[in-house]
C-alpha positions, 0 to 999 in steps of 0.5 A: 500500500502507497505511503501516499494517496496523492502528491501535488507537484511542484518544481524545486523553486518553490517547495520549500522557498525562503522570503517568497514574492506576491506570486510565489505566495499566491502560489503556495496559497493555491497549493494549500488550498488543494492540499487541504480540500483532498485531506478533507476528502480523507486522503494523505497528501504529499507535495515535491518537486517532479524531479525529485530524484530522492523520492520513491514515486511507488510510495504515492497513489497518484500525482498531479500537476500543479506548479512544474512550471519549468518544464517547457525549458526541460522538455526531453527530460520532463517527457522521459520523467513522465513515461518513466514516472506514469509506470509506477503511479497514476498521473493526473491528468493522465500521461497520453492527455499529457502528452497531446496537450505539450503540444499545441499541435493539439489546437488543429484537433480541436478544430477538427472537431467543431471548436473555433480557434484563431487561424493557425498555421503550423511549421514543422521543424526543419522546414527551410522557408523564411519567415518573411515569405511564410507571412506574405504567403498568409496574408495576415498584416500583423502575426503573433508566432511562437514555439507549438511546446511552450509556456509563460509567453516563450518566445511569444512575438508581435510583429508584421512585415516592416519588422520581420526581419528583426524576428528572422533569426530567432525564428530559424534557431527556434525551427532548427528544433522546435515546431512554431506556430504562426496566428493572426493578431486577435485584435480582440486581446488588447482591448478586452482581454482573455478569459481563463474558464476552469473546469473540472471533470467537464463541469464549469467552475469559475472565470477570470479575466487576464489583462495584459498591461499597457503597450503589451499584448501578452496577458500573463502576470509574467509580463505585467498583467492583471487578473480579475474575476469574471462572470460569464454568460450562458453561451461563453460557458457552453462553449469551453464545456463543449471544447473539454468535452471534445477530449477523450477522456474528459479531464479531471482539470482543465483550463479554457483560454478564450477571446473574442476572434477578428470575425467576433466569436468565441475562439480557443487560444489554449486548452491546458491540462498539465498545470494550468493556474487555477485561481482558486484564491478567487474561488476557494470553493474550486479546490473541493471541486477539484478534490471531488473529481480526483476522488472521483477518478482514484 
């Protein structure tokens, strides 16, 4: 029998840290709140780095992901953890829904599949065309692109082509190895924002809307941006039920990112299911949700 029902996962910043900042706190705020929702429930709770090497992951029932938040930059070692990691215990969510959703080839899928995301354009790694004749190619006046494995607005960039030049280069070592993502600029996120929807085995829980700063387009805290909390309508929250329903299985947690497109719908610019922030410092309550679907699940 495991020594743990459930650990939560964090990464080695911030397991034990010394004189953390606002965000580390909110951090630790919303990792207490979880742990204490699923001691409610009667389970044992542990929390430790992913890479842990120290740790006998046989001793715990299950994990999830709550915080690695360097895993982007340690992409091959973090997959090898988690095919090594997913035999010995359960991942939540579970490894091949981890895996589809490292890679935002992903949002093509859900196109397929009858959910709105913004025009995207996927070049694969190795591909020997210049960014300045890929965009003329598209068409599209001002472009956003960035890495289709990334996180925290990496290697996220604005730019047309008066100034695509100064993206060139960038862009090519970036390809060498990683696939990009090209889209179209949502006008929509400077002027209203991107609303976060957390769900939970399916079910609507709460929103919070993310506005990026003045002069930015990119909406993380990371980069200046605000976060509130937010009502949506009817429409808006079938919507994102409607784009987790499309993933099989139906994920014990999920985040919806969504704005407004150029043609005024409702588009999915994320869907996030390995640790996504969850804002339950505006909504306690999610964290028993949550604890209700792990449960539900174990």
């Amino acid at each position: 029998m495991s020594k743990y029902d459930i650990t939560i996962l964090t990464d080695s910043r911030y397991v034990d840290p010394t004189d953390p900042d606002w965000y580390v706190e909110n951090l630790l705020k919303e990792d207490n709140l979880v742990r204490e929702a699923l001691e409610k429930k009667g389970l044992t709770v542990h929390r430790t780095n992913w890479d842990n090497s120290t740790f006998d992951w046989a001793e715990t029932g299950a994990v999830i992901f709550r915080s690695t938040w360097d895993y982007f930059h340690r992409i091959d070692e973090f997959t090898k953890w988690l095919k090594d990691v997913g035999k010995i215990t359960r991942l939540i969510n579970p490894l091949e829904q981890i895996m589809w959703n490292l890679d935002k080839h992903y949002l093509k899928e859900l196109e397929n599949n009858g959910i709105n995301i913004p025009p995207t354009e996927i070049i694969e790694s190795g591909d020997s065309c210049k960014l300045k004749d890929v965009i003329e190619g598209l068409g599209w006046d001002k472009v956003v692109i960035k890495p289709a494995i990334s996180g925290a607005a990496r290697h996220t960039y604005l730019l047309n082509l008066n100034t695509v030049s100064e993206h060139e280069e960038t862009y090519r070592e970036l390809l060498a190895t990683e696939s990009m993502l090209i889209q179209p600029f949502q006008k929509s996120v400077v002027k209203n924002g991107e609303v976060a929807y957390m769900l939970f085995a399916g079910k609507y829980s709460h929103a919070v809307l993310k506005i990026a700063k003045k002069g930015d387009f990119r909406v993380q805290d990371d980069f200046g941006g605000t976060v509130e909390e937010y009502h949506p309508s009817v429409e808006e929250i079938e919507f994102v039920e409607k784009a987790v329903l499309a993933c099989e299985p139906i994920p014990v947690y999920a985040r919806v990112d969504v704005i407004i497109d150029n043609d005024n719908k409702l588009a999915v610019t994320e869907l996030e299911l390995i640790e996504p922030e969850l804002w339950f410092r505006f909504h306690p309550a999610a964290a028993d949700f949550l604890a209700e679907a792990i449960l539900n699940t174990l």
